[in-house]
C-alpha positions as CSV (number, residue, x, y, z in Angstrom):
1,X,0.0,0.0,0.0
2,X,1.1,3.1,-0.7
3,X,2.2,5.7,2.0
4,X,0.9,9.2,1.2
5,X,2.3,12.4,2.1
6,X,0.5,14.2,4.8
7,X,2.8,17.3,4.2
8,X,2.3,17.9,1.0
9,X,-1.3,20.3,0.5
10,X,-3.2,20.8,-2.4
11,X,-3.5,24.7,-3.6
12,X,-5.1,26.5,-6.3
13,X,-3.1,29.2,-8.5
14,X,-5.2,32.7,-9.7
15,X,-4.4,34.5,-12.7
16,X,-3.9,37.9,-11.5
17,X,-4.7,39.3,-14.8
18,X,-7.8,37.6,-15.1
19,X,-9.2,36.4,-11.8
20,X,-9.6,32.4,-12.8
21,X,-8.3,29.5,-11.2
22,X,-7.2,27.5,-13.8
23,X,-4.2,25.7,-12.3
24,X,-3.8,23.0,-9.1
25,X,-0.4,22.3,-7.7
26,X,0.5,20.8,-4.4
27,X,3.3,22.3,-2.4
28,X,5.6,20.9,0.9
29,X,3.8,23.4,3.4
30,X,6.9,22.7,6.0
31,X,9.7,24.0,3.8
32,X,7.6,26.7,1.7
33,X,5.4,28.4,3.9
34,X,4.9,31.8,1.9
35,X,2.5,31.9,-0.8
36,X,4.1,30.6,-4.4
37,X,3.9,32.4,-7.4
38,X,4.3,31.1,-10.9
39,X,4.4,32.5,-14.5
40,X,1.6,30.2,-16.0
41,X,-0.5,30.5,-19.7
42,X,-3.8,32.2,-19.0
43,X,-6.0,30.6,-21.8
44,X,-8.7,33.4,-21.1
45,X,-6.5,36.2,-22.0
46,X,-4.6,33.8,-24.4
47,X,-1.0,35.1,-22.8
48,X,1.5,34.1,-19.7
49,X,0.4,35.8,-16.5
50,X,1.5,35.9,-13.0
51,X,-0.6,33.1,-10.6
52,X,-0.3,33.0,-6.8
53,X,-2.0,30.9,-4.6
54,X,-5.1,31.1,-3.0
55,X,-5.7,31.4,0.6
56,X,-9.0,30.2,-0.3
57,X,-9.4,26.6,1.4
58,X,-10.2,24.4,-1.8
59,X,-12.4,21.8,0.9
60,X,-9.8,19.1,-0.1
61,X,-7.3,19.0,2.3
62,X,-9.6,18.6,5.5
63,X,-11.2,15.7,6.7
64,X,-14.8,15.8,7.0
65,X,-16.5,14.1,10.0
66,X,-18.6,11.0,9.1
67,X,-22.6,11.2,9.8
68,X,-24.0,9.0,12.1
């Protein structure tokens, strides 16, 4: 079975150009904790544009309690 990695969290990246979240990463949240920013293709604008990371929570990361 394999192990996963608890430290590594899912995040969404924003255009800054255009507002949409287009792209998903996961990053190590122990040796990166500042918000990443990459130069990404925005296909709304149709060019390269800055995204950062939300600090949105994308629902994914925690575990939700079972009913019952």
């Amino acid at each position: 079975m394999v192990k996963k990695n608890t430290k590594r969290k899912l995040v969404g990246l924003v255009s800054e150009s255009s507002g949409h979240r287009t792209y998903y990463t996961t990053k190590n949240t122990q040796n990166t904790s500042d918000k990443i920013s990459l130069k990404k293709y925005d296909p709304i604008i149709r060019a390269h544009a800055t995204y950062t990371e939300t600090k949105k929570s994308l629902g994914r990361n925690e575990i939700k309690p079972r009913k019952g």
